[in-house]
ROPAVEX-841836 format. One line per field, with one value per residue (C-alpha): residue number from 1; residue in one letter; x, y, z. Coordinates in steps of 0.001 Angstrom, whole numbers, plus 524288, in hexadecimal, padded with zeros to 5 digits. Each point is the difference from the previous one (the first is absolute). Layout:
! ROPAVEX-841836
num	(NUM,...) .
residu	(A,...) .
u	(X,...) .
v	(Y,...) .
w	(Z,...) .
//
This chain:
! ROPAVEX-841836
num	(1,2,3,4,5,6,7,8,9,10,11,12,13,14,15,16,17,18,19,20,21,22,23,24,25,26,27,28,29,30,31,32,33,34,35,36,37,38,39,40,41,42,43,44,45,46,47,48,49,50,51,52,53,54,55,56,57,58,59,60,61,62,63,64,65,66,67,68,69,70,71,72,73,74,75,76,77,78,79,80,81,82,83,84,85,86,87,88,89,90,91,92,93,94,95,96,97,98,99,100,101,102,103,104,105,106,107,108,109,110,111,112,113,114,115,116,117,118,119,120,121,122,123,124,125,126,127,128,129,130,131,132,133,134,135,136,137,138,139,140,141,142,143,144,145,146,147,148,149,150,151,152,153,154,155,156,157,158,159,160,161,162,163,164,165,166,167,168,169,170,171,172,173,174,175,176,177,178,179,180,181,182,183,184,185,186,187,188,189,190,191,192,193,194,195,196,197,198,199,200,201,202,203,204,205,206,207,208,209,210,211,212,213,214,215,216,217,218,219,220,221,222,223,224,225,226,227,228,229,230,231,232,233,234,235,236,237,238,239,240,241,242,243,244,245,246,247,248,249,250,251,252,253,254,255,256,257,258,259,260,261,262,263,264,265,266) .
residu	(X,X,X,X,X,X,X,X,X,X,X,X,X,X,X,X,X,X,X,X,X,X,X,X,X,X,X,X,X,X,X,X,X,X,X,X,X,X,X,X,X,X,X,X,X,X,X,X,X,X,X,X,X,X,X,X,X,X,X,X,X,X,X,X,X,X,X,X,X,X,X,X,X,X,X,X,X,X,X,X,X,X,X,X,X,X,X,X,X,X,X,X,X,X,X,X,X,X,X,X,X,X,X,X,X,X,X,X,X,X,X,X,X,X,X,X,X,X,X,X,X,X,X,X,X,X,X,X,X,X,X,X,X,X,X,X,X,X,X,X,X,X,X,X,X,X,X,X,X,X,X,X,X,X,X,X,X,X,X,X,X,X,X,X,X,X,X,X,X,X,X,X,X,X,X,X,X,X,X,X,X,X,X,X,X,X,X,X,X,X,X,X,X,X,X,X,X,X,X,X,X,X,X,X,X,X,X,X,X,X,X,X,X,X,X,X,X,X,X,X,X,X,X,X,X,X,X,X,X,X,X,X,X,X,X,X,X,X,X,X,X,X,X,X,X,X,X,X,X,X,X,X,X,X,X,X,X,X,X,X,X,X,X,X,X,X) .
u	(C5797,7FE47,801E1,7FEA7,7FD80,810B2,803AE,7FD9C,80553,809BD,80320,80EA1,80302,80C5B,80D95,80D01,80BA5,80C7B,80993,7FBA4,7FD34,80275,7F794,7F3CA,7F645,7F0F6,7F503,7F114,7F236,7FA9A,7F3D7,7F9DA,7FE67,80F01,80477,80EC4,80BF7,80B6A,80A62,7F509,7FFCB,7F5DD,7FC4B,80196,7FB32,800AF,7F7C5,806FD,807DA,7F91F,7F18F,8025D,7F117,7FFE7,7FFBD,80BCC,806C9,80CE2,80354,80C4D,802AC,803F2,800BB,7F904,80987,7F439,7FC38,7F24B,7FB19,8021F,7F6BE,808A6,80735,80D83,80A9D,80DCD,804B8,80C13,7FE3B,80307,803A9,7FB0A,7F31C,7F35C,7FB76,8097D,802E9,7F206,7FDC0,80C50,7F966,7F2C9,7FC3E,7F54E,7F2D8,803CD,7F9E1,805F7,7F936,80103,7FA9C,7F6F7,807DF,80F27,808CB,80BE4,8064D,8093C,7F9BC,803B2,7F64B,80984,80793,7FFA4,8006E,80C5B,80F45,80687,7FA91,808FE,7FAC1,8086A,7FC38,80681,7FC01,7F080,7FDC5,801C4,7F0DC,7F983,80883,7FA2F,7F2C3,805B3,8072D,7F473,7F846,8022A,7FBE8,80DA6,808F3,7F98E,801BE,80E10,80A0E,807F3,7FD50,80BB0,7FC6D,80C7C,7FC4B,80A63,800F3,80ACB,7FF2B,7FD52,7F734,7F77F,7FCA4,7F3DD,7F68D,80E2B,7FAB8,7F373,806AB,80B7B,7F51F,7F828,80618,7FA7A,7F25F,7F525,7FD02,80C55,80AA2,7FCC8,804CE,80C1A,8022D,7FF70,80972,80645,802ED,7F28C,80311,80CFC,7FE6A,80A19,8008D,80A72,80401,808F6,80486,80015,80800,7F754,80470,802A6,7FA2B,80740,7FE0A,7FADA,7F478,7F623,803EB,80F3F,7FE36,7F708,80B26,80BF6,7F804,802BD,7EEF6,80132,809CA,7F9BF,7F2E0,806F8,7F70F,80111,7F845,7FB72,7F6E1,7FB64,7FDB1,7FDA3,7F599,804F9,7F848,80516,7F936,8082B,8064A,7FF24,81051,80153,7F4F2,804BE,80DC6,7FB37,7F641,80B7D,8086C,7F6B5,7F954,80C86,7FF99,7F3CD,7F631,7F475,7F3AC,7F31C,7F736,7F24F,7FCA1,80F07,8042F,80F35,808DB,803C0,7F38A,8047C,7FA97,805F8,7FDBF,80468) .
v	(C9328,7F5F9,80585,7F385,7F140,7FD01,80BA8,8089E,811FC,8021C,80BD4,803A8,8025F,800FC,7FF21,80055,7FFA4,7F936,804AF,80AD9,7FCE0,7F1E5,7F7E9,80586,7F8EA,804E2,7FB28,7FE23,7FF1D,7EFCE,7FCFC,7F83B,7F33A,8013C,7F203,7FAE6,7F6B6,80606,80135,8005C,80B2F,808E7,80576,80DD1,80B76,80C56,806DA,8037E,80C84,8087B,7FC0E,80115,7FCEE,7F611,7F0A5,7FA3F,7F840,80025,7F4BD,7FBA9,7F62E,80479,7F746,80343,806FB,800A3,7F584,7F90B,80763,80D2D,80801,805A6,7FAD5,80420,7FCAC,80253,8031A,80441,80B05,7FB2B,80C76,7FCF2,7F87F,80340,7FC53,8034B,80C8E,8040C,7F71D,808B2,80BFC,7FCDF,8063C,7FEF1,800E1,7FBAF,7F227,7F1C6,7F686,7F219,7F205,7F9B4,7F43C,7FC8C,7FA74,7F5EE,7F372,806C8,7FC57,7F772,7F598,7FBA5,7FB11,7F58E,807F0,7FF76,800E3,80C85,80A3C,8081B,80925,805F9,80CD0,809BD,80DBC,8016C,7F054,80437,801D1,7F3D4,7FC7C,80CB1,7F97D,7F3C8,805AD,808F2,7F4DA,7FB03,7F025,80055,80427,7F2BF,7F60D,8004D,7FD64,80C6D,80891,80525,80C8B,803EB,80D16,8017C,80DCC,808C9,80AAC,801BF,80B9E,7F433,7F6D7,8048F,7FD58,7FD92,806C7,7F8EE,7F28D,80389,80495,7F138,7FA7F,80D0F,7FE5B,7F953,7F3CD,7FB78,8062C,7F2CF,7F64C,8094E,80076,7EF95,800A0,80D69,7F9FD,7FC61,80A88,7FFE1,80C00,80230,80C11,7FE5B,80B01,7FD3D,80D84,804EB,7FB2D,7FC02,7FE55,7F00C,7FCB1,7FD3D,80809,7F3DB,7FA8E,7F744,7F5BB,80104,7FEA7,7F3CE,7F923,802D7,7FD8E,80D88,8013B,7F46B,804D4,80E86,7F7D0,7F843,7F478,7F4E0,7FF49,7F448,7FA3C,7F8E6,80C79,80AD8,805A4,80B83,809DF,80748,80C39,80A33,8017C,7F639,7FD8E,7FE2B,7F754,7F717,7FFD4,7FDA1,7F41D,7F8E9,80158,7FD7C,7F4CC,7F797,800B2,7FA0F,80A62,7FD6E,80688,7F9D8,7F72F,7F8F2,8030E,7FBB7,80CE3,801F5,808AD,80945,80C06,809F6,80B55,80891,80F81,808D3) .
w	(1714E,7F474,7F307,7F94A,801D7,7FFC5,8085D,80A0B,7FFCE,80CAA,80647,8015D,80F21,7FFC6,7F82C,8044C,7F8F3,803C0,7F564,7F72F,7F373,800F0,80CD1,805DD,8071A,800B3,80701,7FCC7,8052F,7FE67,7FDB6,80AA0,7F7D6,7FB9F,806BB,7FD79,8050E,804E7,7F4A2,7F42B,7F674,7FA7C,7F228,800C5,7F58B,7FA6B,7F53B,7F225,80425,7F80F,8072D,80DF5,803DB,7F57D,801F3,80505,7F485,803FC,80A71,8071E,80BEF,80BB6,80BA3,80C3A,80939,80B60,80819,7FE2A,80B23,7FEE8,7FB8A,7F38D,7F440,7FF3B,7F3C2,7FF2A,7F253,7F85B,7F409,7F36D,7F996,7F2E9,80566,7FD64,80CF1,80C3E,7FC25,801F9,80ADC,805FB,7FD60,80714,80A71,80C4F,7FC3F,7F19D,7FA26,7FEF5,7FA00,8052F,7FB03,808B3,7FE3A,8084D,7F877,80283,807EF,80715,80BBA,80C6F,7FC4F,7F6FC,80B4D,80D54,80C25,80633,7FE3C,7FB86,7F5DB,7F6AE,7F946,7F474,7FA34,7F4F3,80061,8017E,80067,80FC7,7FCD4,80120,80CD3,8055A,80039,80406,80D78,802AF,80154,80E4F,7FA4D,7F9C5,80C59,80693,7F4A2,7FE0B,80AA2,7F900,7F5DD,7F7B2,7F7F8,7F554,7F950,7F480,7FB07,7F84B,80A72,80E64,7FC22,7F906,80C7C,8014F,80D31,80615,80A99,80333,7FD2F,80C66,807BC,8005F,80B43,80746,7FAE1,809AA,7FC06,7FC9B,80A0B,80777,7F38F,7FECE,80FC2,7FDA2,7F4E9,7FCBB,7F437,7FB09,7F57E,7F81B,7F68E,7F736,7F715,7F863,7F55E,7F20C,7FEE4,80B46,80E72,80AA3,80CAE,80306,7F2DF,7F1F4,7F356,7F8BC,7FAE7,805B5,7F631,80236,80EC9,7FF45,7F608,80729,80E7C,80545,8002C,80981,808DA,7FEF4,80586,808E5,7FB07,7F3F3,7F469,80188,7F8CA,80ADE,809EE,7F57C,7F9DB,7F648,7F9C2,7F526,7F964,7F5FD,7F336,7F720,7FF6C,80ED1,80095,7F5BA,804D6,80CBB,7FC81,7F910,80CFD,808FC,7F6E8,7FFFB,81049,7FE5E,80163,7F6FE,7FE43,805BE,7F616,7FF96,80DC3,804BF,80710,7FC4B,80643,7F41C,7FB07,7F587,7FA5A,7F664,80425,7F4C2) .
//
């Protein structure tokens, strides 16, 4: 399967596509010595679109959507209509090539936090990615007392894996956690343009400033008890740094773990 000393050729499996035209999702072979941490992201390619058997020279990141051990690598991504990459990552089909670097990629990663307390993690549109990894990984359902997953979209239609995230607390392994506490998951789709039943038309950012993210939870940010994760466009996650920054959330430094791990997904 290697091509090359930086990256390996994968084998579309399978796509599936969650609004047409716009978020799709499409899973890969791995190669066997393809190791990474839940919530990293890989370098993913395409040949010039004129060459289709040609080297890959056009990359993009894409965060792992597949836990570290399954036997696949699935990504979640959104078409940018004018890209030069998603639209022909849309268009692939089984049995057509992916090319991936050898290498993961990123700190997103529950290392960057003490065990314990409550986890939040924040998502816009297809930063729901690296959480995917996260949540598939049964380590993570054990190290947090609670784990509180808000998926901020425009549309219903958008919440992707929606299904598969309401159908944890069924899953073996961890029906015993949510039998303890039925509220060891607080998920929390919440749509801007779009009513949802029990949940505001607002963004993530709104609801953490005026408290309504807090009540939605039905537990604090606190500094103190918290560990938030936040992954998607670059406006949300700057608004939501500077509110959550003057609560006291700071990112971790020099081997200190803090309670605050961004990455920007756009």
């Amino acid at each position: 399967m290697t091509d090359d000393s930086k990256y390996t050729r994968q084998t579309v499996t399978h796509v599936h596509t969650w609004v047409p035209d716009k978020l799709f999702s499409l899973r890969v072979t791995r190669d066997d010595a393809y190791t990474f941490q839940p919530g990293q992201f890989a370098r993913v390619g395409l040949p010039e679109a004129g060459s289709p058997d040609g080297a890959p020279t056009l990359w993009r990141a894409y965060s792992m959507v597949s836990a570290p051990h399954e036997p696949w690598l699935e990504f979640y991504s959104i078409v940018v209509p004018e890209g030069l990459f998603s639209p022909r990552m849309a268009r692939l089909q089984p049995g057509d090539s992916l090319y991936v670097e050898k290498a993961p990629y990123g700190f997103l990663t529950l290392e960057r936090f003490a065990p314990g307390g409550d986890l939040w993690l924040l998502a816009s549109g297809t930063g729901l990615s690296a959480y995917l990894s996260i949540l598939r990984d049964p380590a993570a359902w054990r190290a947090y007392r609670r784990i509180i997953l808000v998926h901020g979209v425009r549309t219903a239609a958008e919440l992707a894996y929606r299904e598969e995230i309401e159908s944890w607390r069924e899953q073996p392994g961890l029906a015993e956690l949510f039998a303890a506490d039925p509220q060891k998951l607080v998920y929390l789709p919440i749509a801007t343009r779009e009513p949802l039943p029990g949940m505001p038309q607002e963004r993530i950012t709104t609801l953490i400033a005026d408290g309504r993210l807090e009540q939605l939870a039905g537990q604090p940010l606190d500094p103190e008890q918290a560990k938030v994760m936040l992954c998607g466009n670059p406006a949300m996650l700057a608004d939501a740094r500077k509110l959550l920054g003057e609560r006291g959330f700071k990112p971790g430094r020099r081997g200190i773990p803090g309670n605050l791990a961004v990455e920007n997904y756009w």
